[in-house]
ZALUMVEX-215611 format. One line per 10 residues: number of its first residue (from 1); their letters; for each residue x, y, z of C-alpha. Coordinates in pm, whole numbers. Layout:
NUM	A	X/Y/Z ~ ...
// end
This chain:
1	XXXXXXXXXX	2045/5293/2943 ~ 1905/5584/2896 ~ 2194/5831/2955 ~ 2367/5638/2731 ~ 2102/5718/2446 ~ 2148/6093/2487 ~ 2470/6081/2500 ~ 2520/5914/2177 ~ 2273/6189/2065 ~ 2453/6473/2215
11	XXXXXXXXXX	2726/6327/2035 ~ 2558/6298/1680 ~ 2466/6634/1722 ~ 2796/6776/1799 ~ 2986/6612/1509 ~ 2727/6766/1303 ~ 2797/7093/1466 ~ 3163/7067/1435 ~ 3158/6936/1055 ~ 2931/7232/921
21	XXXXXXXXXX	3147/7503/1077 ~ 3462/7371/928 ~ 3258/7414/541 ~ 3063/7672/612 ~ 3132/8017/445 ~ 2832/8268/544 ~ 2499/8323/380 ~ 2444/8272/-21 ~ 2349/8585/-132 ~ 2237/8569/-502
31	XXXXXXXXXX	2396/8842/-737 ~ 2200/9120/-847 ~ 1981/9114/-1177 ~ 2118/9372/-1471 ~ 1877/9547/-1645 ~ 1812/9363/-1990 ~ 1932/9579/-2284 ~ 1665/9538/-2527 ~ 1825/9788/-2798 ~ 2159/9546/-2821
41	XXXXXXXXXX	1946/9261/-2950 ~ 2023/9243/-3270 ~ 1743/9055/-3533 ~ 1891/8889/-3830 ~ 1738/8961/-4155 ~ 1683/9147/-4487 ~ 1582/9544/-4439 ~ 1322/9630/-4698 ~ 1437/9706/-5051 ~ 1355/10074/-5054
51	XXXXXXXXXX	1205/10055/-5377 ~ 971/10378/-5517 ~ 731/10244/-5798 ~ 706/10470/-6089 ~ 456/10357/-6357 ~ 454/10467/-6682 ~ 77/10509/-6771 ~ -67/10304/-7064 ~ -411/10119/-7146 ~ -580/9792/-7124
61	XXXXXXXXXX	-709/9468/-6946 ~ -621/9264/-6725 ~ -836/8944/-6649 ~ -750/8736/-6367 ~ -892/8334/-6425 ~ -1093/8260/-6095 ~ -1284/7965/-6292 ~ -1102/7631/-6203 ~ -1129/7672/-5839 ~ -829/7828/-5818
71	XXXXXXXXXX	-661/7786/-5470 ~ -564/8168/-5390 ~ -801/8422/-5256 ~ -792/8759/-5445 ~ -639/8924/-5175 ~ -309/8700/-5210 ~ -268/8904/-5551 ~ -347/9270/-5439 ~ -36/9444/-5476 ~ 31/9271/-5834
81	XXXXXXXXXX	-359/9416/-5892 ~ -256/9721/-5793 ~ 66/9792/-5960 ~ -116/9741/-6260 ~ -409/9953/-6162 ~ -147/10243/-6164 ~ 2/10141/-6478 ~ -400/10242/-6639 ~ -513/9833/-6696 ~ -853/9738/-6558
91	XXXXXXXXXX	-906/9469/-6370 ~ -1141/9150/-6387 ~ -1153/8860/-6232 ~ -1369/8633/-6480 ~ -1573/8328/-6332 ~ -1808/8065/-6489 ~ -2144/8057/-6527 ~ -2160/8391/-6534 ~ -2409/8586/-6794 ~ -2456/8841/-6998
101	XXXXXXXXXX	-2760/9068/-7044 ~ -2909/8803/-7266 ~ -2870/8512/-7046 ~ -2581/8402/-7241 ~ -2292/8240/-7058 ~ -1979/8463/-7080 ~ -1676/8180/-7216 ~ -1298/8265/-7159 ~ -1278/8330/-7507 ~ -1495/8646/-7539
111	XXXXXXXXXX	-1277/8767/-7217 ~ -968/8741/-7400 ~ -1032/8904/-7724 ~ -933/9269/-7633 ~ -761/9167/-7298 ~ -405/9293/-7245 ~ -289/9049/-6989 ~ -448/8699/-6812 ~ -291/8572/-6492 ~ -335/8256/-6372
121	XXXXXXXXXX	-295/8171/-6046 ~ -322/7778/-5882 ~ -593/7617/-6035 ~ -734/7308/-5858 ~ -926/7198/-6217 ~ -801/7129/-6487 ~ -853/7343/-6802 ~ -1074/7223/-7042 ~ -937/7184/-7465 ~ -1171/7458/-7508
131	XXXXXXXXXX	-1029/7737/-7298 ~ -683/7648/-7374 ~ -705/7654/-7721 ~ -848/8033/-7612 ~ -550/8093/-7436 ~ -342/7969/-7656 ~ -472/8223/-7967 ~ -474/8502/-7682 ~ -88/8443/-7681 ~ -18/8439/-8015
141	XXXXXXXXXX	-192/8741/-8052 ~ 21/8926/-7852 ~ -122/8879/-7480 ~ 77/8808/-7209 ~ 26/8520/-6957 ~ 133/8513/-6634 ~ 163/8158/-6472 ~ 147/8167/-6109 ~ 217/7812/-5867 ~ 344/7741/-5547
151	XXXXXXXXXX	463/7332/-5404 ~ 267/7427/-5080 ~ -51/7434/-5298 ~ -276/7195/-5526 ~ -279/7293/-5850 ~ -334/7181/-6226 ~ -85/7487/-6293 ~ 109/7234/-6586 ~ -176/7178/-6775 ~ -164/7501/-6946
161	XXXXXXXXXX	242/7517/-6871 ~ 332/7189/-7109 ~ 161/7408/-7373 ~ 465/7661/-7362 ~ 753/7378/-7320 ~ 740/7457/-6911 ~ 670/7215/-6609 ~ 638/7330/-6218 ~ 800/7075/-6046 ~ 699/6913/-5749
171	XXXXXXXXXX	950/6983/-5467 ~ 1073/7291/-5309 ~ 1388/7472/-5319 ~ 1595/7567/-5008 ~ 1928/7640/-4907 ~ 2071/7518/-4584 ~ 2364/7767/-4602 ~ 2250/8137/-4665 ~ 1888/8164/-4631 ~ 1665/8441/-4483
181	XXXXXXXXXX	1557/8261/-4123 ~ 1467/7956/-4257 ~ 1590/7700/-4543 ~ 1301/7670/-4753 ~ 1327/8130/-4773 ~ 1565/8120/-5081 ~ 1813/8413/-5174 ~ 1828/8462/-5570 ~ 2119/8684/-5723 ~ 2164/8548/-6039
191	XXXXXXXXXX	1950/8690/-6295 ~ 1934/8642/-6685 ~ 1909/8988/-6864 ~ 1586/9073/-6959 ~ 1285/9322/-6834 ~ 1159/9088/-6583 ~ 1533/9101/-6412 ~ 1609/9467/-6455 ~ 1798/9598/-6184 ~ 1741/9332/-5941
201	XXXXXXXXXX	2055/9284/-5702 ~ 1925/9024/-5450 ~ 1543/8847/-5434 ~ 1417/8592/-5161 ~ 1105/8361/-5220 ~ 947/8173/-4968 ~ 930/7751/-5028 ~ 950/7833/-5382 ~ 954/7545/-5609 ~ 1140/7491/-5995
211	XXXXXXXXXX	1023/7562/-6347 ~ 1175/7327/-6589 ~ 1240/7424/-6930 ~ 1453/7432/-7220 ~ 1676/7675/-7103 ~ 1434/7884/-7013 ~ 1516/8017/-6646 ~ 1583/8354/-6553 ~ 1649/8345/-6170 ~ 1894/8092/-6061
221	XXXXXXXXXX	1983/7974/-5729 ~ 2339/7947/-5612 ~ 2542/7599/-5559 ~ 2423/7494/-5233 ~ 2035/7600/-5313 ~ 1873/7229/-5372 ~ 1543/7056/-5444 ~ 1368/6827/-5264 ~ 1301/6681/-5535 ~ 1536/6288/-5590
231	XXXXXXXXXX	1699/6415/-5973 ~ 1711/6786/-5964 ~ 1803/6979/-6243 ~ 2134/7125/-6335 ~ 2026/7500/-6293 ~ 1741/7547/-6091 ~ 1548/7860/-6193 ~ 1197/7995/-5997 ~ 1091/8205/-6295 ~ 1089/8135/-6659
241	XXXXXXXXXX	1027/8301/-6996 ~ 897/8172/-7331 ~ 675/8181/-7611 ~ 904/8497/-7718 ~ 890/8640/-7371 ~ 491/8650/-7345 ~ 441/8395/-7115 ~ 600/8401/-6763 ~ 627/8138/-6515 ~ 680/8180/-6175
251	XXXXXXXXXX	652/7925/-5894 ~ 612/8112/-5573 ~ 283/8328/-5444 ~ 412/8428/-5131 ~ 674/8685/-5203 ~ 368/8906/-5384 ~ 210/8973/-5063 ~ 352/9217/-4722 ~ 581/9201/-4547 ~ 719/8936/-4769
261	XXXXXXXXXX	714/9207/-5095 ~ 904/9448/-4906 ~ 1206/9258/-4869 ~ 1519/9284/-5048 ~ 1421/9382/-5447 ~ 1073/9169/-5438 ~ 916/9502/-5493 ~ 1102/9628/-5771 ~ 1024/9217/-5947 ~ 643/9276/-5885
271	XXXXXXXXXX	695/9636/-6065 ~ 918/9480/-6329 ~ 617/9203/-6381 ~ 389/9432/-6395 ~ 542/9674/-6679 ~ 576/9300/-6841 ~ 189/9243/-6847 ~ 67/9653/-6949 ~ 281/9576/-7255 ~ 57/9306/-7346
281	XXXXXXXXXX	-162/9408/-7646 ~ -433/9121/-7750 ~ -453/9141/-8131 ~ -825/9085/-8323 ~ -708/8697/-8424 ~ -719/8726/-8866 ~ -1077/8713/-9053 ~ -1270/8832/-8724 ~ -1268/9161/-8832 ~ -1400/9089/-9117
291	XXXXXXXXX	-1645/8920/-9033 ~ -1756/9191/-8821 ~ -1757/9406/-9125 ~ -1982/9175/-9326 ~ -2227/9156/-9015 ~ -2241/9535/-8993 ~ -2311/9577/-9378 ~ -2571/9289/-9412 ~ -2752/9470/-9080
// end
């Protein structure tokens, strides 16, 4: 009995012998591993514009509104600040409850009279009637107003827009065809003729949203650059103009900070922006000056 059990294991064995040397083709050697070549990899994306600013030196002030809670930190805004540091304007960034050297509290109003420019930038409060109707005289005295929001931030932006016939919509803008490594990174290359446009060829913004106005828009996006918005508009436009091209809207922070600046023409629009602000000149609103005059001669 037990013969015959090693003999049907001899004979297991065997045919497993046997059916391995009729497959088998020698020992797997794995091919060897080429050297990776890093300098063929080839990264998709915009070079930097090459843009050289070149100021033209003038005067004045710039205040930047940090009094609503505004949802930026100053560093967001640097390079704007800085381009129009070269072009001569001083900067302030003007907060509440501040005082002057009476104890008096310092009101937007008082900033404004002999500012240049005001840019506002996300504000989380809304404005009071008092401070817009400050803002609103600033304007019309020949200040200029930059309006600054973005859809991935809170903001009460609109509440001084409406005043100029503009509204910052909602949603985003993105473009599932052409787009610089992500949808929501928008190319722009249709431009309205004006100084805010000058001799831009191609910008890209970064989850930019709309401005809707009355015709308004300066930047357009192409046909297959959409909103997330349910009705969007016929013409969607980033950046808008009005109030006789003293206030400007534009509805994306991210593009005025590196590396995101140095793409494409962004540099040459924060330049372009920034001539648009020096040339701001804050008139004394009628009857204040003389009223001065009458306080001087009665002192």
């Amino acid at each position: 009995m037990r013969s015959k059990l090693w003999l049907g294991l001899a004979a297991f064995v065997l045919a497993a012998v046997v059916t391995s040397a009729a497959y088998y083709r020698g020992v797997y050697r794995a091919p060897g591993i080429e050297p990776f070549a890093y300098e063929a990899i080839e990264i998709r994306g915009l070079a930097p514009g090459g843009f050289t600013d070149t100021p033209k030196k003038t005067e004045g002030r710039a205040i930047i509104d940090l009094s609503y809670d505004n949802n930026f930190t100053p560093p967001e805004a640097n390079l704007l600040t800085l381009r129009l540091a070269t072009r001569g304007l001083s900067i302030e960034y003007f907060e509440k409850e501040k005082r002057d050297p009476d104890n008096k509290e310092i009101k937007l109003k008082d900033k404004l009279k002999d500012a240049s420019a005001m840019v506002i930038i996300a504000p989380k409060k809304t404005y009071v009637d008092e401070d817009l109707t400050a803002i609103k005289d600033f304007v019309k005295n020949g200040g200029r107003l930059l309006l600054i929001g973005d859809p991935s931030r809170e903001s009460q932006i609109n509440r001084v827009a409406v005043l100029y016939g503009l509204v910052f919509d909602s949603g985003y803008l993105f473009n599932l065809k052409e787009n610089e490594n992500n949808y929501r990174d928008v190319f722009f290359t249709d431009f309205k003729s004006n100084k805010i446009t000058a001799d831009l060829k191609r910008i890209v913004l970064f989850t930019a949203g709309s401005v809707s106005s009355n015709d308004r828009g300066i930047v357009f996006g192409d046909e297959n650059t959409r909103t997330t918005l349910e009705t969007p508009a016929s013409r969607l436009s980033p950046l808008a103009l009005a109030e006789g091209d003293k206030v400007l809207a534009l509805h994306d922070l991210t593009f005025l900070s590196e590396p995101y600046s140095s793409l494409a023409d962004n540099n040459r629009l924060i330049s372009n922006i920034a001539d648009w602000l020096a040339e701001g000149r804050a008139l004394t609103p009628p009857g204040d000056g003389d009223e001065k005059a009458k306080n001087n001669t009665a002192s």
